[in-house]
C-alpha positions as a printed Julia matrix, in Angstrom:
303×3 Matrix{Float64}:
 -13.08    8.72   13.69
 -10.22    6.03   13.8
  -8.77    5.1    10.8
  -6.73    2.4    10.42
  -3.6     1.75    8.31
  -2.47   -2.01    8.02
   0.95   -1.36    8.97
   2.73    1.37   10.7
   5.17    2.41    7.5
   5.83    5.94    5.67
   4.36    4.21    2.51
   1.02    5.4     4.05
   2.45    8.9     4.22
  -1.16   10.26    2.49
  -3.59    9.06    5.44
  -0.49   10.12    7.76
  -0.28   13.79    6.49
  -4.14   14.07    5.56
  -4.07   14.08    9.55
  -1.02   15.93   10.36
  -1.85   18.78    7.39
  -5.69   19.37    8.99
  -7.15   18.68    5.89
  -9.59   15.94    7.64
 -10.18   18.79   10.18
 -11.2    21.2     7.33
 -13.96   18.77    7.14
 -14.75   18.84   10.27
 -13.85   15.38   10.52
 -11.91   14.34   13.82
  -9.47   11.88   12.58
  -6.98    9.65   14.62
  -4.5     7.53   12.48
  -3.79    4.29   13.76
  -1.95    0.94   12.7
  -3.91   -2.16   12.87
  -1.74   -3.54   15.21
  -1.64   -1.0    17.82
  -5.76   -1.15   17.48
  -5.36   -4.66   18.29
  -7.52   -6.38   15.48
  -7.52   -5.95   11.39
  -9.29   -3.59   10.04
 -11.86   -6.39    8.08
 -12.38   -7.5    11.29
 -13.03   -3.86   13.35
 -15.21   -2.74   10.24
 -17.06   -6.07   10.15
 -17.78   -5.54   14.04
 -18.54   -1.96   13.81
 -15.88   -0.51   15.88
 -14.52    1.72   12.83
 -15.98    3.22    9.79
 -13.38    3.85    7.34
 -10.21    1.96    7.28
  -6.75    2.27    4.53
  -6.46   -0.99    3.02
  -6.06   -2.9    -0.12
  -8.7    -4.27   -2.24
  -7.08   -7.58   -2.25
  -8.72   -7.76    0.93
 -12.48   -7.21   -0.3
 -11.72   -9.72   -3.19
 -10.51  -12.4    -1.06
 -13.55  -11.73    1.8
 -15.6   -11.92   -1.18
 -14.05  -14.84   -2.74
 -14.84  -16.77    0.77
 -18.33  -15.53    0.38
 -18.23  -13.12    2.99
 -20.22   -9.37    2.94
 -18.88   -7.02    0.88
 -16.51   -3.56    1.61
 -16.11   -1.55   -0.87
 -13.32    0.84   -1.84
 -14.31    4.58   -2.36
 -11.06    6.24   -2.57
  -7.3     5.16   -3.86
  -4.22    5.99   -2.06
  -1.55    3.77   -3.05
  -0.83    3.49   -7.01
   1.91    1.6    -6.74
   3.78   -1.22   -4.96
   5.53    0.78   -2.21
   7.96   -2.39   -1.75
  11.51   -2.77   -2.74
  13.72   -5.86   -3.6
  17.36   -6.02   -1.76
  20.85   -8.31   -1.86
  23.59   -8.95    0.43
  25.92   -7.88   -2.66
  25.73   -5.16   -5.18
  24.37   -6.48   -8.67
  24.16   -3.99  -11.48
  23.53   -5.95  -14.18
  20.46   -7.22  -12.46
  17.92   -8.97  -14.54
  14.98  -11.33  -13.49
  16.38  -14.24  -14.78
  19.38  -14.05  -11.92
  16.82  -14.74   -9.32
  16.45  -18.42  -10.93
  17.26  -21.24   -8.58
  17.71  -18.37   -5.69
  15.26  -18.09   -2.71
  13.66  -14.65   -1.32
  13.05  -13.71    2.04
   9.53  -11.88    1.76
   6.61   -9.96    3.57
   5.2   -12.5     5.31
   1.81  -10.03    6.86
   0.16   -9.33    3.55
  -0.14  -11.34    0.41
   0.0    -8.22   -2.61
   3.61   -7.82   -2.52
   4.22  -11.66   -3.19
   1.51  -11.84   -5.61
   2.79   -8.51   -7.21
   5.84  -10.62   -7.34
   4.84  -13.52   -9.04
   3.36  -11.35  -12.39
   6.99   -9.2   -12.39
   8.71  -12.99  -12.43
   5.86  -14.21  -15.14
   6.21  -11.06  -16.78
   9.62  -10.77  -17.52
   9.71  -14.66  -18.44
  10.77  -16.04  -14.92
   8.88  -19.46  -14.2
   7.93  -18.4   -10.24
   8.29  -22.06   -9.41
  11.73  -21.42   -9.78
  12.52  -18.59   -7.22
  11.78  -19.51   -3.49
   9.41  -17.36   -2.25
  10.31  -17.67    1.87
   6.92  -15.71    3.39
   7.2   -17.87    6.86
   8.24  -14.65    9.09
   7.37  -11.59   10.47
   9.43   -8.87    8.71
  11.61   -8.13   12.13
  12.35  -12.11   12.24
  12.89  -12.11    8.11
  15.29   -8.76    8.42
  17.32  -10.58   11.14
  17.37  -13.72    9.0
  18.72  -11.57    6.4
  21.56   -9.56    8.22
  22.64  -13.09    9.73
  23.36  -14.49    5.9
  20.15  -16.37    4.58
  18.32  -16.04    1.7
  19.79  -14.25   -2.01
  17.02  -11.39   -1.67
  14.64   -9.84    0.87
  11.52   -7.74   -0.42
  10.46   -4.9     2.02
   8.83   -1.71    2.73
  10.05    1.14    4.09
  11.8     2.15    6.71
  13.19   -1.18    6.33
  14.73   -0.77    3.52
  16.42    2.7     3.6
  17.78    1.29    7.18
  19.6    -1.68    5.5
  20.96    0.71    2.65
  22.26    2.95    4.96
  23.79    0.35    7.19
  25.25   -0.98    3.95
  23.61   -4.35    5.13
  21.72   -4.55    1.59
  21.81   -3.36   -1.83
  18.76   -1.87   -3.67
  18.13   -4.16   -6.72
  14.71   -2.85   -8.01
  12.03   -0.99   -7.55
   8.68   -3.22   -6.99
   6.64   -0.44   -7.67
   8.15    0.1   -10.78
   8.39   -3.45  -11.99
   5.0    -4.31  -11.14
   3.37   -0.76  -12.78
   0.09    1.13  -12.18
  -2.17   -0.63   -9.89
  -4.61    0.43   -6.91
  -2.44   -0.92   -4.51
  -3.99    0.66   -1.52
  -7.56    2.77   -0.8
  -9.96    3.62    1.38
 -12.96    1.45    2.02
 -15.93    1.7     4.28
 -19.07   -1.37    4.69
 -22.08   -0.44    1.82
 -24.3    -0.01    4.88
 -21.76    2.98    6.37
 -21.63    4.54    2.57
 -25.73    4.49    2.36
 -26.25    5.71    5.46
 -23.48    8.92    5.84
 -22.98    9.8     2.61
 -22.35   13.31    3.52
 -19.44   11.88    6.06
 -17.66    9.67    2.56
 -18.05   12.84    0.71
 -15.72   14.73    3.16
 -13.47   12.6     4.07
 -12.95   12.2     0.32
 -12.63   15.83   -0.35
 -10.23   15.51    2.29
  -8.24   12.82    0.54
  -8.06   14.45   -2.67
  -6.72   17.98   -1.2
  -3.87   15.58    0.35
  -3.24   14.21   -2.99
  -2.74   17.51   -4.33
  -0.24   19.35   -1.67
   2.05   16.04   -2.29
   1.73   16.11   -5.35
   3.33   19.74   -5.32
   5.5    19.37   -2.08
   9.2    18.45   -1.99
  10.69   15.26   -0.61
  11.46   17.64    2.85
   8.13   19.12    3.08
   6.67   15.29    2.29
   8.44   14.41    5.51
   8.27   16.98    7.61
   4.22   16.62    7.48
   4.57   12.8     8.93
   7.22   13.7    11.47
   4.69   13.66   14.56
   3.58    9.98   12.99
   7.4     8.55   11.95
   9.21   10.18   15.2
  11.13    6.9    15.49
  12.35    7.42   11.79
  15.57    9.97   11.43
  14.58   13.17    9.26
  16.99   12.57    6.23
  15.7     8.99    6.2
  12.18   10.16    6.19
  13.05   12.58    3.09
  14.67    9.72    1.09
  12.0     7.52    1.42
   9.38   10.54    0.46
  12.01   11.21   -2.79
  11.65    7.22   -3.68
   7.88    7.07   -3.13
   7.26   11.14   -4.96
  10.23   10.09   -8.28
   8.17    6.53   -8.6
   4.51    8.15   -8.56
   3.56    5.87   -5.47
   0.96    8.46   -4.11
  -2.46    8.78   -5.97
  -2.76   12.12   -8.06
  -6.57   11.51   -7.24
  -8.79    9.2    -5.58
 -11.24    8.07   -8.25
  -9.97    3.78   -8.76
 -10.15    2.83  -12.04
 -11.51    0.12  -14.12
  -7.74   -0.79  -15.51
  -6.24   -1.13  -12.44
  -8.59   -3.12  -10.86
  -8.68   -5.63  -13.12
  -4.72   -5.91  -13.57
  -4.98   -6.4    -9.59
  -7.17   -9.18  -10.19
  -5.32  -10.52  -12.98
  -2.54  -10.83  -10.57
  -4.83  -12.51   -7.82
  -6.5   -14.6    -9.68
  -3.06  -16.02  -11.71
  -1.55  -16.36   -7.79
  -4.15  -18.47   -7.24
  -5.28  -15.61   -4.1
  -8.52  -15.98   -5.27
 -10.33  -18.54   -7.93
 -13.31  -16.34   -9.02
 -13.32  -12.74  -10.92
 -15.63   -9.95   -9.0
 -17.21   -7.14  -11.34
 -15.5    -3.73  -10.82
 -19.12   -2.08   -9.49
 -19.03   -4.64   -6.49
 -16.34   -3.25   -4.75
 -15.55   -0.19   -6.24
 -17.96    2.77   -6.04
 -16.34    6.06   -7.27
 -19.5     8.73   -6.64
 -17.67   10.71   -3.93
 -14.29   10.35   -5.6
 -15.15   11.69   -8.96
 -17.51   14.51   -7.51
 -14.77   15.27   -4.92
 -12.35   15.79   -8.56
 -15.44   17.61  -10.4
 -15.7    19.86   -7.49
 -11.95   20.77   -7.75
 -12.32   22.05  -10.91
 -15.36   24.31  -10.19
């Protein structure tokens, strides 16, 4: 089974060590961890084709297919609780507030659209009109780093490695925490076609089981032992850098403490869609969430 991952980052460090730990393999599940990129197609597209069965994504991605009337996919198991980006400057700024970023333009992730939609609600939230900040999302994050380092742009919003590369360079400052600004919320999960779900169930209930003994052994492990389980994935990312970014993603409570998606969270996701304008129509929760093998997968935990 190939699962994909839409980007090749250590804020997937759950499907990453799932793998690396054997838990999948406890399930007798054969799993092989792969970013979309390297697979050659997204993983709407390879699910929609029937090349893969389960892929990591967000559930923007469902809402939006389903916005454009397109089949459903439906999430089964969260991963991601929070926004695993980050917000740098050029310049240290510790008096920091929202309102500084008035009249100032951002250099963001131009590949997906949650951490610029995450970004409007933290601006709306904290009483920053967004049609105020530039939002720049016209390049690839290796052309927006370089744009960066070469003196454009007041802020750039990233994931990691990115951004614990800049820091230590001392090319950027860390200004805030997106995943703490922007709260709670499924950011990323599991998902798998209806059709898939009906017909293995057995296969969703394993792979879930799987998931949810991941999400316990990080939930216990240290920042070292966080990293040392995605070594074999990260090999181009330096050891101390790989435990920083596990202490940043472990302190914030990135990582799901279980897989079971919530009502709450999936409607503060579409909140946020919907007020972006990402999508013009509200989806009920049972469409595109189905928690059976999540909450027996907890249930059986406790047995």
């Amino acid at each position: 089974m190939t699962v994909l991952m839409p980007f090749h980052t250590p804020f997937y460090t759950p499907l990453a060590a799932g793998a690396a730990l054997g838990h999948f393999a406890a399930e007798d599940l054969d799993v092989t961890v792969m970013p979309a990129a390297r697979y050659g197609t997204s993983a709407v597209e390879a699910m929609q084709s029937g090349r893969i069965e389960v892929a990591l994504s967000g559930i923007m991605r469902s809402l939006v297919l389903a916005d454009e009337g397109g089949p459903r996919i439906v999430h089964f198991a969260e991963v991601c609780s929070r926004n695993g980006f980050f917000l740098l400057s050029r310049e240290p700024r510790p008096g920091f507030t929202w309102a500084d970023m008035r009249g100032r333009t951002v250099i963001g992730f131009a590949e997906a659209p949650t951490p610029w939609q995450c970004m409007l609600t933290v601006l709306r939230n904290n009483g920053v009109d967004p049609g105020s900040v530039r939002i720049d999302r016209a390049r690839p994050g290796p052309e927006a780093v370089a744009a960066f380092r070469a003196g454009e742009g007041d802020f750039l919003e990233q994931t990691q490695p990115v951004v614990e590369q800049l820091l230590e360079s001392g090319a950027a400052h860390l200004i805030a925490s997106m995943g703490e600004a922007t709260g709670p919320v499924p950011f990323t999960s599991y998902m798998a076609t209806p059709e898939f779900m009906r017909r293995e169930p057995d296969v969703i209930a394993r792979f879930t089981r799987a998931v949810y003994r991941t999400q316990r052994w990080l939930a216990a492990a240290t920042p070292a032992e966080a990293a040392a389980a995605v070594a074999a994935q990260f090999p181009e990312v330096p050891a101390p850098t790989r435990e920083r970014i596990a202490a940043r993603y472990l302190g914030q409570s990135t990582w799901a403490r279980d897989p079971i998606c919530r009502r709450a969270g999936y409607e503060y996701l579409q909140d946020m869609l919907v007020y972006g304008g990402l999508i013009k129509r509200r989806f009920p929760y049972e469409d595109l969430i189905d928690t059976t093998a999540a909450s027996a997968a907890v249930a059986d935990a406790r047995t």
